[in-house]
Structure formats: C-alpha cells, structure tokens
C-alpha positions in Angstrom: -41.0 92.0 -82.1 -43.2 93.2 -79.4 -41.2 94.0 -75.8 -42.6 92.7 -72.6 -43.0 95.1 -70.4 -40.7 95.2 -67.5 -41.9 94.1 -63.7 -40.3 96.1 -61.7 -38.8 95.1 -57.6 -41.7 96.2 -56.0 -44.1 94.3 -58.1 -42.1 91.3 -58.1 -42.1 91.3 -54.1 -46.0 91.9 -54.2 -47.3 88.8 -56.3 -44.2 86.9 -54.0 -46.1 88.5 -50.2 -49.5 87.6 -52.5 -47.9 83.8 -53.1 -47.0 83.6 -49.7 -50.2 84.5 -48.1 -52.1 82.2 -50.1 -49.8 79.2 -49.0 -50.4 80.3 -45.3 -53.6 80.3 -45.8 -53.7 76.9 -47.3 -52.5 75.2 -44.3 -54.1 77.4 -41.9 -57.8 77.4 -43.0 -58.5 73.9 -43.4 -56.8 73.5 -39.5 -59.1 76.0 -38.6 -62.3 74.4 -39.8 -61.4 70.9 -38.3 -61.1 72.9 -35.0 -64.7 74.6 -35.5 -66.2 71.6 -36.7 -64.8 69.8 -33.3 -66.0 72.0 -31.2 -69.1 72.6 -32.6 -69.9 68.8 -32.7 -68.7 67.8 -29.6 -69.9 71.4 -27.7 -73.2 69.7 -26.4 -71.3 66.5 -24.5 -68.2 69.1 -23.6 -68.0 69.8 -19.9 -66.5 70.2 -16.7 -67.9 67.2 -15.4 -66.7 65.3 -18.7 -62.8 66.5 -17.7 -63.0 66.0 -13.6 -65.0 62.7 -14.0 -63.1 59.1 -13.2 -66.7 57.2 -14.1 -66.9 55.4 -17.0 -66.6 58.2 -20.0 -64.6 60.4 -17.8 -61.8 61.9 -19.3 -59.9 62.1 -15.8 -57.9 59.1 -16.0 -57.0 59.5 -19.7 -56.0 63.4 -19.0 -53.8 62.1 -16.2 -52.1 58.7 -18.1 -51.5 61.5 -21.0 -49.4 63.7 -18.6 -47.8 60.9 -16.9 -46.7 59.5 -20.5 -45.7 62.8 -22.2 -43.7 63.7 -18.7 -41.8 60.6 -18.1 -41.2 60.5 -21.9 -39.5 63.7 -21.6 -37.4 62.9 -18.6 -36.2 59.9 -20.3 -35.6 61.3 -24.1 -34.3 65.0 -22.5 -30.6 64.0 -21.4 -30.2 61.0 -24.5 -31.1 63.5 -26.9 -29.6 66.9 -25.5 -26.1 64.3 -25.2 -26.1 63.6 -28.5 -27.0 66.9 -30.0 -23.8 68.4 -27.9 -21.1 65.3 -29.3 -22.5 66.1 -32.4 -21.8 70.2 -32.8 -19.1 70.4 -30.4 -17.0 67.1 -30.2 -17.4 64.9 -33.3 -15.3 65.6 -36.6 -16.7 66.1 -39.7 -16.2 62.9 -41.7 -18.1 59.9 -42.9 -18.9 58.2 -39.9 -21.1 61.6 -38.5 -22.6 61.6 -41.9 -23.6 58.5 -41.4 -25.5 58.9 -38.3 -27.1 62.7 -39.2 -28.5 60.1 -42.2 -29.3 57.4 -40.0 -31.2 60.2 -37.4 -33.0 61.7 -40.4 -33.9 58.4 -41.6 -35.5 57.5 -38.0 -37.7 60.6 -38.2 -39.6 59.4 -41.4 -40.2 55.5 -39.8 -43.6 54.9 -39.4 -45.0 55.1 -35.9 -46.1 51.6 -36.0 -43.1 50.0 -36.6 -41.6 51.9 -33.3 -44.9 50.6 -31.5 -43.8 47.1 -32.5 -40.3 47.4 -31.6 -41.5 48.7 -28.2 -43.9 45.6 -28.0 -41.1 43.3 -28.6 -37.8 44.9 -26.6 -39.9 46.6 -23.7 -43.0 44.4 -23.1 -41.7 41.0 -23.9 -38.3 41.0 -24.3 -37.5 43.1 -21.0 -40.5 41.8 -18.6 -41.8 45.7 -18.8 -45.6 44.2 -19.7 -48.3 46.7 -21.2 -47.1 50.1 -18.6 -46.4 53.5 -18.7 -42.7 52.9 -18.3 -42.6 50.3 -21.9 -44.8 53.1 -23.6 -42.8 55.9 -22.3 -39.6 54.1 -23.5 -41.0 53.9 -27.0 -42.3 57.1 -27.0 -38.7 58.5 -26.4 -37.3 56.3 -29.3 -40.1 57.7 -31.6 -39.2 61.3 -30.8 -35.1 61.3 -29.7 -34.4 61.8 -33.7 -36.4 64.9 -33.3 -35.0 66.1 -29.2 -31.2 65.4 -31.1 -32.3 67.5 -34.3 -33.9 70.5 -32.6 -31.1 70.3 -30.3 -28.3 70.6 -32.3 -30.1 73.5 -34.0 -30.1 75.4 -31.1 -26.5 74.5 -30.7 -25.7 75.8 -33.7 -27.4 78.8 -33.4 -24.9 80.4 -30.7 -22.6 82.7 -32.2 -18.8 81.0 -32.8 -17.4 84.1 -31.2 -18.6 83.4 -27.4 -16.9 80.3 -27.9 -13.8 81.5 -29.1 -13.8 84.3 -26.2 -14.4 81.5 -23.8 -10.8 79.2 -25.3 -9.2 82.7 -25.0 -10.1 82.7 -21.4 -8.5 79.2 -20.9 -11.5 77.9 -20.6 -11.9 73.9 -21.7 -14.1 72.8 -24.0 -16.4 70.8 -21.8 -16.8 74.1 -19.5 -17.4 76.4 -22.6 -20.6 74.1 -23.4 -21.2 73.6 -20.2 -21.0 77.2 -19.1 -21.3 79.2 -22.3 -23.2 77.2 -25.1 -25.9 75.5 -23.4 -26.9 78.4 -21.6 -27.5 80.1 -24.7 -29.2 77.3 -26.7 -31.4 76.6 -23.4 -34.5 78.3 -25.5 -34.5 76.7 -29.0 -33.7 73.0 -26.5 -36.4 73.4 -24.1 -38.6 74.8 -27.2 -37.9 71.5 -29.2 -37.9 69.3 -26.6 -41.5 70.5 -25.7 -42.6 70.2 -29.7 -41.2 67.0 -29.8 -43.0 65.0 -26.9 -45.9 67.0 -27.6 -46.2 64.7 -30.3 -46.1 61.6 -27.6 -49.5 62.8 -26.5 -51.0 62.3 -29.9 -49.7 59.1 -31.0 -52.0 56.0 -30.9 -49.9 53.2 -32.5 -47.1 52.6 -29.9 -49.3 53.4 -26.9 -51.6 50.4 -28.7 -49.4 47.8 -28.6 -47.1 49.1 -25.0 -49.2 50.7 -22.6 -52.8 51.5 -23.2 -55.9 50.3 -22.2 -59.9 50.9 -21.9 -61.6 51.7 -18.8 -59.1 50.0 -16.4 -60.5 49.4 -12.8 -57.5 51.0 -11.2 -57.3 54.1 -13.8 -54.5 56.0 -12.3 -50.7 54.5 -12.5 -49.3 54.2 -8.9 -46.1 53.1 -10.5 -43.9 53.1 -13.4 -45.0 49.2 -14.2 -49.0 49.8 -14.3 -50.9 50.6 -17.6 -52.7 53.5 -18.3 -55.2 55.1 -20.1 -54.3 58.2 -22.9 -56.6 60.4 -24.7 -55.5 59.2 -27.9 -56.0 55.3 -27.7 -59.7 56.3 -25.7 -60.6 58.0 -28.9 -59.4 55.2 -31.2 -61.7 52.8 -29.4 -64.8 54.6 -29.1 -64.4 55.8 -32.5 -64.3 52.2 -33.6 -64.9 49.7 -30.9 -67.8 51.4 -29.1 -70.8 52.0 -31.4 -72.8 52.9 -28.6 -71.0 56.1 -27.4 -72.7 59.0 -29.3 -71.0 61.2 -31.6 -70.9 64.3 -29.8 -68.7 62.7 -26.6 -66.4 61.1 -29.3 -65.8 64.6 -31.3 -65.2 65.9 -27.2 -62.7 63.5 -26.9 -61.3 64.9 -30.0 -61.5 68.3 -28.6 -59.8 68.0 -24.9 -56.9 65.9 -27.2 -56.4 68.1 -29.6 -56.4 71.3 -26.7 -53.7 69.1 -24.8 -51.6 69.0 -27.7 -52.0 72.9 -28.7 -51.5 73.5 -24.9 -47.6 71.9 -25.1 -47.4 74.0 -28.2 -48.2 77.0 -26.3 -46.0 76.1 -23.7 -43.1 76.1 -26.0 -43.9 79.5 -27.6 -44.0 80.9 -24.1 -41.2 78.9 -22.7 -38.6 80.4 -25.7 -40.6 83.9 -25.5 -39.3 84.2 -21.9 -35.9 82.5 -22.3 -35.0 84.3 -25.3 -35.7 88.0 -23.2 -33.7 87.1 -20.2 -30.6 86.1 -23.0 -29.3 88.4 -25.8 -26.1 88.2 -27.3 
C-alpha cells in the first residue's frame, strides 16, 4: 500500500495564502478593469467644465441633488439606527422576541431596492402629500439602508471590551451613562465608519430615487427646500443611458465615472474617518 506523503504546516499555509490571493484577486481585477474601461471611455467628454457646468449636460446640479440626498439621508437614518443598535446590545434581553427582529433586520437588508422605491412612492409621495422631493427620496433612502446603520452599529457596540463596562457599574455608574459616556465613545469609529458605508450606497441607487424624487434637466436644478425635486447622478445616467439616444457615449461613460468617484469618495471617507478615530482611542 503506497503512503502519501505527508504536507507539512508550512505547506499547508502556503497553497491556503496561494487560495487566498487568487480569490482577492478575483474580485479585485474585474473592479479594476470596469474602472479603466470607464475612464478611458468617457476620458475625452471628462472635464472641469463637465463638473462646474449647470447647462444642459452639466453635472452641477446632479453632483449637488446627490449630496443633498446622501446628507439628509444620513441625518435622518443616523439617530433611528444608532437607537436601535444601542436597545439592542445594551437593553434588550436575549429571547424570542429580539430574535425576531435581528431576523426581521436581516431580512430587510436582502429586499429588493425596488420594492423600498415603491413603498416610498406610496407612504411618502402619495400617501403623506411629500410629492416627487428630496425629503420623500431621503426618507426612503433611510429605510433602504437603516437595516444596515442598526447592523454596523451594533457591531461596533459589540466590539468594546465587557470590562470598561463592568469598571464603569463598579463606579456606580448607570447604565444609560455607561453607554452614554463609556460605550459610545468607543464604538464612535466602527458607527461613524458604517454609517458612512451605508448611505454611500444612497448615492448609487436608481430605483427609489425613480419613483420619489428624481427628475431630468429640471428648470430650477438646485433644491431650495426639503419639498423640491432634484436631480442625482444615478437616475441622470439611467436616462441618458436609455432615454437619450442622442447623448454620445463618451459623456454617458463620464457620467459613469464622476458617479462611481462619488461613491469611492464616501468609501474613502470612512477609511479615513475610523483611521483617525481609532488613533485618538485605544483600549
């Protein structure tokens, strides 16, 4: 009976570094082509002008509507989400009614971004008098994305040692002061970090801006107020991509571009943000 030879640790944890590289690179070159392949398609119709302009093809007013939308989304899904994250790791009992809702959350997270663009349409625009405006779209933005604000944020939560709470009881501290004082302080980086992640995908999302807030070349571009529509990035590229068959390629794939460098820009922001948060706390 012939005898295998043996593969010894350092073997094994070769071909699993050799497994694990190939995966990485599985997901990372064929983001990186799409990138190139924007930017070289849409390089000759990418410019300064393009970005600062408010004529028609400008990408002013969309830049701005985006910003508006992801912002106000965040101020509205921030305190919701961050709420619920705390009742959940500090307050509510393990049993079946928090199973229940950690279900229900993850559930929400998988719904189709559609289906929240509908709901939107029918609670915000008709059913509340909101109309086609930032404030309906930035409601249903938060909705798409509190599943993923409670779930990042409990994380965080989670993350801070159970011994600074402890030490803050033995103090006679109260609970609401020891998350108040201690554990949010603490979990401020992994918080800020998903919050940031999670609207970022606001700023992408075509569907619920569709059918609660966007338009196409408005005469008024810029929102003066939480009840007028807007442009965004996203629902500019779904219509000249589809509904304009006169724009030429190279300003559609630049629309592409100055989206998908908004989006990577949030990303950015939340690497930084957590960097510099997680330096000025150690435990």
């Amino acid at each position: 009976m012939r005898v295998l030879p043996r593969v010894t640790p350092r073997i094994s944890q070769a071909i699993a570094f050799a497994l694990l590289w190939m995966a990485a690179l599985m997901v990372i070159l064929p983001v990186t082509a799409l990138l190139v392949v924007m930017f070289v398609k849409g390089r000759g119709s990418l410019s300064w002008s393009l970005v600062t302009s408010t004529e028609a093809g400008g990408l002013l007013a969309p830049i701005v509507g985006t910003t508006a939308l992801v912002t106000l989304t965040a101020v509205i899904v921030a305190p919701v989400g961050v709420a619920a994250a705390i009742y959940l790791s500090e307050y509510a009992r393990a049993g079946r009614l928090v199973r229940l809702i950690r279900l229900a959350i993850v559930n929400l997270a998988g719904v189709p971004s559609v289906v929240y663009g509908l709901f939107g349409l029918a609670l915000f625009v008709m059913l509340l008098h909101f109309g086609r405006c930032l404030l309906a779209g930035a409601c249903t933005m938060a909705l798409l994305v509190l599943p993923l604000v409670i779930t990042a944020a409990e994380e965080a939560l989670r993350q801070v040692p159970r011994r600074l709470r402890e030490a803050s009881f033995a103090l006679g501290a109260t609970r609401w002061q020891t998350v108040r004082r201690v554990v949010l302080p603490n979990a401020l980086p992994g918080i800020i970090t998903g919050l940031i992640l999670s609207v970022g995908r606001a700023a992408g999302e075509t569907a619920p801006i569709l059918f609660t807030a966007a338009f196409y070349s408005l005469t008024d571009p810029f929102p003066k107020s939480l009840f007028d529509p807007i442009e965004v990035l996203s629902y500019r590229l779904f219509v000249i991509a589809t509904e304009v068959p006169r724009i030429e390629e190279g300003e559609k794939w630049a629309t592409a571009a100055v989206l998908v460098a908004l989006v990577l820009g949030l990303n950015a922001l939340a690497v930084i943000a957590r960097a510099r948060l997680r330096r000025a706390r150690r435990w």
